[in-house]
VEXGU-272273 format. One record per residue (C-alpha): x, y, z; residue number from 1. Coordinates in steps of 0.5 Angstrom, whole numbers. Layout:
BEGIN
px  py  pz  nr
X  Y  Z  NUM
...
! end
This chain:
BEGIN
px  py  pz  nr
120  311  80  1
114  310  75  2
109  305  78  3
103  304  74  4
101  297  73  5
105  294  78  6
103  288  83  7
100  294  88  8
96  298  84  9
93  292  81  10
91  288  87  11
88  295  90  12
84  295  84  13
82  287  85  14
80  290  92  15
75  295  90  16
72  292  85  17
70  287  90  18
69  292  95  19
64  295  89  20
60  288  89  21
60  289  97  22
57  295  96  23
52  293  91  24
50  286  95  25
48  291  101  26
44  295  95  27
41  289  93  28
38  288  100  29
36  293  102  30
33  295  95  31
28  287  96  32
27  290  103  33
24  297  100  34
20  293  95  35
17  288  100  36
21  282  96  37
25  281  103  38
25  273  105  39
30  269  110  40
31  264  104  41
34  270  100  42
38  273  106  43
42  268  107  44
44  266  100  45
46  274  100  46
49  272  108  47
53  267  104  48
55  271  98  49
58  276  102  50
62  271  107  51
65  269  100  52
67  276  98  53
70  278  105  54
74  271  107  55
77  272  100  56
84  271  100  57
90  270  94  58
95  266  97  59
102  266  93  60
108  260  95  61
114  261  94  62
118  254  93  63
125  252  92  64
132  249  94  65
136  253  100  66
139  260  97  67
135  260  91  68
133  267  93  69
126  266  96  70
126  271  102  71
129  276  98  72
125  276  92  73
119  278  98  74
122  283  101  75
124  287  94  76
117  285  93  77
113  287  99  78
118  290  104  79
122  295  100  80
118  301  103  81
122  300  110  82
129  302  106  83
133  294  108  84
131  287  108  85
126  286  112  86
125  279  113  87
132  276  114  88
136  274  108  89
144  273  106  90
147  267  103  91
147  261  105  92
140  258  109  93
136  263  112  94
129  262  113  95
128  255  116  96
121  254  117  97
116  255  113  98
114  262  114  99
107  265  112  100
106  272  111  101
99  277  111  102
95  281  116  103
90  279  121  104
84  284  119  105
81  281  126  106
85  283  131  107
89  288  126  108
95  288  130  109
104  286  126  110
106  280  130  111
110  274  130  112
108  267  132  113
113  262  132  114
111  254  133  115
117  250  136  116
119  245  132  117
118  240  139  118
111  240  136  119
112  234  131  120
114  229  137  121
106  230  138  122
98  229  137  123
97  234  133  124
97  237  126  125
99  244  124  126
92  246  123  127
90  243  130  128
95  247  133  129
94  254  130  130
87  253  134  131
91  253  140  132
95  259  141  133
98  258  148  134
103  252  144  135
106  258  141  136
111  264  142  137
109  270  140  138
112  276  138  139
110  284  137  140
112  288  131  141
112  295  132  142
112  297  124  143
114  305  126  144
121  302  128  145
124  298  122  146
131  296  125  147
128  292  132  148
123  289  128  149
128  287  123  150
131  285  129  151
125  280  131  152
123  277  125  153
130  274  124  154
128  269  129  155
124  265  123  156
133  263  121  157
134  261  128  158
137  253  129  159
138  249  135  160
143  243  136  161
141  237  137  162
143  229  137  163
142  225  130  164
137  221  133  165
133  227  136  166
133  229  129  167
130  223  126  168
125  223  132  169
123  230  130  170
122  227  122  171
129  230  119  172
134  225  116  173
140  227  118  174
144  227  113  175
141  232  109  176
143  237  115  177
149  241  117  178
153  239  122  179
154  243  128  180
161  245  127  181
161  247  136  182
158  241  138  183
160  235  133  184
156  229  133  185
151  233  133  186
146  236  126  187
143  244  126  188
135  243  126  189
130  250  125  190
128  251  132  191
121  253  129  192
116  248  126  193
113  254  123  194
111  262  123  195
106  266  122  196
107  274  121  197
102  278  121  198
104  286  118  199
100  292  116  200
102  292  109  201
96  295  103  202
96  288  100  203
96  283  106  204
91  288  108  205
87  287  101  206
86  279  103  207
95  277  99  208
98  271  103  209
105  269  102  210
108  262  103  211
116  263  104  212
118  256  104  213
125  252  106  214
129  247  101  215
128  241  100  216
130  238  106  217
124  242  110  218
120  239  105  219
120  232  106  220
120  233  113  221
114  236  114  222
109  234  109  223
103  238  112  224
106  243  108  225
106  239  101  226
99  235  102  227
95  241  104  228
99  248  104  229
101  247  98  230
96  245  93  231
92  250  97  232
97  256  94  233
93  259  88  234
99  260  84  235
106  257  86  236
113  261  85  237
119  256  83  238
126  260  84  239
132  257  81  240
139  261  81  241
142  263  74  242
149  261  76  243
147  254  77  244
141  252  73  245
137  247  75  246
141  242  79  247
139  236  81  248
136  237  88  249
132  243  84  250
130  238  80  251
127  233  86  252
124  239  89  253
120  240  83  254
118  233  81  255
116  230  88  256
113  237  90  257
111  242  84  258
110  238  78  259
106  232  80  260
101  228  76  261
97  231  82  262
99  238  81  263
93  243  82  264
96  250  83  265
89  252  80  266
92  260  78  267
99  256  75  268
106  254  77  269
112  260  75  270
119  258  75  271
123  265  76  272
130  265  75  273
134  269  79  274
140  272  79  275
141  274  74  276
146  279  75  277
151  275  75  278
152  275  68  279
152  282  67  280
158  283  64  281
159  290  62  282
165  289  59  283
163  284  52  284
156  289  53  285
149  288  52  286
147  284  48  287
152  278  50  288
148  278  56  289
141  279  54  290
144  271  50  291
147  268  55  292
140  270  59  293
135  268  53  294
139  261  52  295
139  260  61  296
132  262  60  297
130  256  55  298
134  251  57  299
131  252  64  300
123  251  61  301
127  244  57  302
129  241  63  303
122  243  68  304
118  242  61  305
114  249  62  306
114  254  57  307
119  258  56  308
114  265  58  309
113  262  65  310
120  262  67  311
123  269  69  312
129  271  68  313
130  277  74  314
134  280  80  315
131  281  87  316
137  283  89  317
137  288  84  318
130  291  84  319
130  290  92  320
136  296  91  321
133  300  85  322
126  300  89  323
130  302  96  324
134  308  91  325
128  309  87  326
133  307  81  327
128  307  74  328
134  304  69  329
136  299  75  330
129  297  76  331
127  295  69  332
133  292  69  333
132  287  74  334
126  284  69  335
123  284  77  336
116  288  74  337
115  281  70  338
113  277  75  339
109  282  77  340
105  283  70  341
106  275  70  342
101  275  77  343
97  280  75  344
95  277  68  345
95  270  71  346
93  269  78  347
89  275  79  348
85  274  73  349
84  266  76  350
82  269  82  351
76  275  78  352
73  268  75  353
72  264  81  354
69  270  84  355
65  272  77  356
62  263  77  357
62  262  85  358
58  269  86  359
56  274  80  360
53  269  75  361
48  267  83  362
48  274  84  363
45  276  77  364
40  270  77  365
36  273  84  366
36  280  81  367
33  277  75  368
27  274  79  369
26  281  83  370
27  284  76  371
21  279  73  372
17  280  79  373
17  288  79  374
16  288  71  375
10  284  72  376
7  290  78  377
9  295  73  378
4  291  67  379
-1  290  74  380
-1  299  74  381
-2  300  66  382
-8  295  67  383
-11  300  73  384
-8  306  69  385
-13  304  63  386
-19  303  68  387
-18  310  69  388
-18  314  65  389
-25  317  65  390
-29  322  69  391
-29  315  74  392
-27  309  75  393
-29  303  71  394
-30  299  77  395
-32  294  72  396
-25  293  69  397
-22  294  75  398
-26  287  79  399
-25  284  72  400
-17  286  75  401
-19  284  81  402
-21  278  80  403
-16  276  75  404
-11  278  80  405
-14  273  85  406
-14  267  81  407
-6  269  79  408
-5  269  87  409
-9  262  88  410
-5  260  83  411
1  262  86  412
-1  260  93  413
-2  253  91  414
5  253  88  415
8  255  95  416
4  249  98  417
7  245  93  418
14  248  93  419
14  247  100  420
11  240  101  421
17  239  95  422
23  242  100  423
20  238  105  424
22  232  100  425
28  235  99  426
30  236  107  427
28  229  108  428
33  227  102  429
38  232  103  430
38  227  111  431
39  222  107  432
46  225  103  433
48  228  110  434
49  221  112  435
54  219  107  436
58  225  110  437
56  225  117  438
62  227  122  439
60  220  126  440
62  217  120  441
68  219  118  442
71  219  126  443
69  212  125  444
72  210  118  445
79  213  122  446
79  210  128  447
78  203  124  448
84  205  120  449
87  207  126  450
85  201  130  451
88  197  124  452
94  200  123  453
97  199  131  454
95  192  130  455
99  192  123  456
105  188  124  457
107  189  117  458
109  195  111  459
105  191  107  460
98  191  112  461
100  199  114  462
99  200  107  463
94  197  105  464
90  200  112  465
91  207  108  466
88  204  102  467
82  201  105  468
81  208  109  469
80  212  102  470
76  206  99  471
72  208  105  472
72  215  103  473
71  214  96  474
64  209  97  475
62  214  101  476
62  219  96  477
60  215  90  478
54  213  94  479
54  222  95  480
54  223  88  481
49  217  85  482
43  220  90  483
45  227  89  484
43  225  82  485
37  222  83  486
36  228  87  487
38  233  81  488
33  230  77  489
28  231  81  490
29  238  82  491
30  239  75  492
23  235  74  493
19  240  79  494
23  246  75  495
21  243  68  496
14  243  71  497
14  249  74  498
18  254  69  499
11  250  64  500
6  254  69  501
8  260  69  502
12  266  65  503
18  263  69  504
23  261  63  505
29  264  65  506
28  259  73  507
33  254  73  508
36  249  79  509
42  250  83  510
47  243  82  511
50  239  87  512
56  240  85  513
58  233  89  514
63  232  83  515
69  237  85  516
70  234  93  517
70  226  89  518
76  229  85  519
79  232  92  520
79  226  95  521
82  222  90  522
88  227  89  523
89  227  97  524
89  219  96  525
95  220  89  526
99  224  95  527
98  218  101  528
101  213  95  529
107  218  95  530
107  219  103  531
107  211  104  532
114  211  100  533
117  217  102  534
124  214  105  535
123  218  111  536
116  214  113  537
118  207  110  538
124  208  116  539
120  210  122  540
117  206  127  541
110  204  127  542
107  209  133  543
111  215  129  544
109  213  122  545
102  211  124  546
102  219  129  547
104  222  122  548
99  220  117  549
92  221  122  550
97  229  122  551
98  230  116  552
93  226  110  553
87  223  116  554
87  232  118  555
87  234  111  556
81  229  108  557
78  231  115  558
78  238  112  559
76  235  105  560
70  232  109  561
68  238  112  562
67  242  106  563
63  236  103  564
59  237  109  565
57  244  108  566
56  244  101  567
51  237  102  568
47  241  109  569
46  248  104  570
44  244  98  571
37  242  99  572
35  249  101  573
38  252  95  574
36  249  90  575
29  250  91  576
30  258  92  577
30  260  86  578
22  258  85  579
21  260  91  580
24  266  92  581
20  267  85  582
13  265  88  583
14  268  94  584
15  276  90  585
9  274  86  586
4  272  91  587
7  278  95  588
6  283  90  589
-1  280  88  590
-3  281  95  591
-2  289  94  592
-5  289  89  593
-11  286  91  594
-12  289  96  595
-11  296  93  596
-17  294  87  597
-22  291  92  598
-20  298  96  599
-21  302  90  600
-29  299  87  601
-31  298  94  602
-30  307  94  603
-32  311  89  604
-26  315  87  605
-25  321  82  606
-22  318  75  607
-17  323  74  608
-15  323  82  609
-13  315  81  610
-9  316  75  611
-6  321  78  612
-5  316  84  613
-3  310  79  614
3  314  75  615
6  316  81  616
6  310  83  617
8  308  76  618
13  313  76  619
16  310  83  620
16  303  79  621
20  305  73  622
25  308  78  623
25  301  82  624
27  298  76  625
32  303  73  626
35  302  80  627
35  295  79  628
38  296  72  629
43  300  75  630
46  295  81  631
46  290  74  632
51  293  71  633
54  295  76  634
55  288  78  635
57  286  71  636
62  290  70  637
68  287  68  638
74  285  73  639
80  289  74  640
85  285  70  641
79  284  64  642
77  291  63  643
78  292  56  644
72  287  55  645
66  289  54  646
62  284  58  647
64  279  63  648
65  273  60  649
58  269  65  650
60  262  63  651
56  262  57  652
50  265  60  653
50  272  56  654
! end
């Protein structure tokens, strides 16, 4: 079966392209290094770079009603190699509890972790407890062997009995639970609150994350999985079945989970509609079934008000077993590939932008400065050059070069002085926005909300105590965002004033970026309405409700905060580095080339000996540069999936 173009090749292609970019960071590096234009500054700003490329990953959900097909779409998508469905797959419900497939490049080991549903009566969040792994059941996969490992990832299906109270207590609503046909009166609950399988496969490998997702039940039923698994997805994938359309609980699925006001799947939201198969008809021919396709397909975008391009007619039953019989005609078929383009186009090209805006844009700027400074030695050594071109030196032209060179070294001596005192300013603002989103601070506002809930006697008081906990968040951050920008403006003045002493024009200030973690937070506060009137929270007993939102909303807005907090600690350093990574190379060239200058008028030297001295060392500069344009084009080589352009798009600045 001809592979080109498929979801694999292009996530190997996105791979190497960030493995190239690793590779040219390391370049960079060593190149500032051999150039003596190294600093602590520019390290970690390098450090952080890196950090972001190879912690990178693409995370893909797969949502939708019981029997829709979720698991055997994945598995025709990423398990057909093992010749049978991997992940446990038949009609009815299979997968129980939702389920996250992709490789741990630390341990680098195929496992299972299965967390057990008794978990939910407890303290923690599902994020807390994923730092505690003796609370899980841990499973090892043995890839060589297929059959067992089929075998042991069938336990993601399994159930267990329970008492109808139980399952309240556990946060189900019982009567959207199959009774236990041995056991009557009592309801089948999953046995897992949640897996995690780690297994080699090239696009787990490459940094690919899949969420496997149950029904609508186990969606209201855990809300950490919609108010931070979820939307944390880059792309979410809807399946509905082509034999039932868009029924009603697909319907709730899609409104209360996917297509909310508050919906920020940044790479989009894809319905696909699977089973097509089933109206192949081969006895009314081909095109009577491309038409009951085409108007299912369209009726389907009318009912989810999506356009009709992003809903995918296909089969994963069907390209499952082209795929394992190596079947071309039953392949193209099963309209699988579709989906495939669809994420390549859609998501991995989202994912190229991200990584081209956060990290390339930063990247070229500081290659620029080095760039700038190196030009300026190499116009230093052509001036040194004319100074020699006699019998002997001039050593008049060259203490005329010495001296200018001195005063360009005070010049930007004194600008670091003046630079430094200005970080010190920025260090001693930047205290003052850390205490707006100090870790003390947030554990304070929670214990009061805390405080205030247990002491609720009403729903109305409960509510109104989650209100007043965003209200806290938010004032925090608005007082964030109005000191961050009066500290905007001043880094901006001092960047002014700076770019209008020097030959620097092309130098500008690192922003804030405080906005993105406001509008976070006031999403986080959209879903903490919708949890406060869920039919399953308005009926649970204080203690449990009050357990539930410190789990689910407190654990994710701590999160939120977390990040704030690290953008607001770097900022006041980085937002002065590029002046000072910029004096810092000018002054430590200047410094060479003064000493070199005094060296050469102190001593008489032969003319035609220092010229030839100087065009070598010209000849070694121009190389330096020329590798130095070299890693610029190499870094601003189009992504993968924007190739066909000529130049990557920089957000405006080209």
């Amino acid at each position: 079966m001809n592979n080109n173009g498929t979801l694999s090749q292009q996530v190997e292609a996105y791979h190497s392209w960030k493995k190239e970019l690793i590779r040219q960071i390391g370049r960079y590096r060593l190149w500032l290094q051999d150039n003596d234009l190294f600093s602590d500054d520019v390290s970690k700003r390098i450090r952080h770079g890196l950090e972001l490329l190879v912690e990178d990953e693409l995370t893909i959900a797969f949502v939708g009603e019981y029997s829709r097909g979720k698991t055997e779409l994945i598995n025709a998508l990423f398990f057909s190699e093992f010749g049978q469905r991997m992940l446990p797959s038949q009609a009815g419900r299979t997968t129980m509890c939702p389920t996250e497939l992709f490789f741990d490049r630390n341990t680098n080991s195929n496992y299972l972790l299965l967390l057990p549903i008794e978990t939910r009566t407890g303290e923690l969040s599902l994020q807390q407890l994923r730092k505690q792994p003796e609370r899980w059941v841990k499973h090892e996969l043995d890839e060589r062997d297929p059959d067992v490992m089929r075998e042991v990832l069938a336990e993601v299906a399994r159930v267990k009995s329970v008492s109808p109270g139980e399952a309240r207590e556990l946060g189900f609503d019982e009567d959207m639970l199959e009774n236990d046909r041995t056991q009557p009166g009592n309801v089948l609950v999953p046995a897992w609150r949640n897996a995690q399988i780690s297994i080699r496969h090239p696009m787990f490998e490459r940094g690919l994350r899949i969420l496997d997702t149950p029904g609508l039940n186990a969606l209201g039923s855990e809300p950490e999985l919609t108010i931070s698994m979820l939307p944390r997805a880059h792309a979410v994938v809807f399946l509905l079945s082509a034999d039932t359309g868009v029924t009603a609980s697909d319907m709730a699925i899609w409104k209360d989970h996917i297509d909310t006001e508050h919906a920020d799947h940044r790479a989009g939201r894809f319905a696909v509609l699977n089973k097509i198969d089933v109206l192949w008809d081969d006895l009314q021919g081909e095109k009577h079934t491309n038409d009951a396709i085409h108007r299912m397909r369209g009726y389907t975008a009318d009912h989810l008000g999506m356009r009709e391009k992003d809903v995918i007619p296909l089969s994963a039953k069907q390209g499952l077993t082209a795929r394992v019989k190596n079947d071309e005609a039953l392949f193209e078929r099963s309209n699988l590939a579709q989906l495939e383009q669809l994420i390549i186009q859609r998501i991995l090209m989202h994912k190229e932008q991200l990584i081209t805006q956060s990290l390339i844009n930063d990247l070229l700027g500081m290659l620029q400065n080095s760039q700038a400074a190196m030009q300026n030695r190499l116009e230093a050594l052509q001036e040194e050059k004319q100074a020699c071109t006699g019998v002997t030196v001039d050593k008049k032209a060259l203490r005329h070069l010495a001296d200018r060179a001195q005063q360009d070294y005070d010049f930007y001596y004194k600008k670091l002085i003046t630079l430094r005192s200005s970080r010190r300013l920025m260090d001693s603002q930047g205290e003052t926005l850390k205490e707006f989103v100090s870790e003390d601070r947030f554990e304070n506002h929670a214990q009061t909300v805390r405080e205030q809930m247990s002491n609720s006697w009403t729903t109305a008081g409960m509510n109104r105590s989650m209100e007043y906990f965003f209200e806290l968040l938010e004032a925090d951050l608005n007082n964030l965002m109005s000191e961050g920008r009066l500290a905007e403006k001043m880094v901006g003045a001092i960047y002014r004033r700076y770019n209008e002493d020097t030959r620097a024009k092309h130098l500008e200030p690192i922003p804030l970026r405080a906005g993105r973690h406001v509008i976070a937070v006031r999403e986080l506060r959209k879903k903490a309405k919708r949890f406060k009137i869920s039919p399953t929270n308005l009926l649970t007993e204080q203690s449990v409700l009050v357990r539930r939102f410190f789990n689910v909303i407190v654990s994710e807005a701590r999160t939120l905060h977390q990040r704030v907090r690290k953008d607001v600690e770097r900022w006041p350093a980085e937002a002065m580095l590029p002046i000072m990574q910029y004096s810092m190379e000018q002054k430590q060239l200047l410094e060479h080339q003064i000493r070199r200058l005094r060296d050469m008028v102190r001593n008489d030297r032969d003319g035609r000996a220092e010229r030839e001295r100087l065009e070598k060392a010209v000849t070694d500069l121009k190389r330096q540069l020329e590798l130095a344009d070299a890693m610029h084009k190499q870094i601003r080589k189009p992504a993968p999936t924007m190739i066909q352009q000529k130049v990557v798009n920089l957000s405006g600045a080209l």
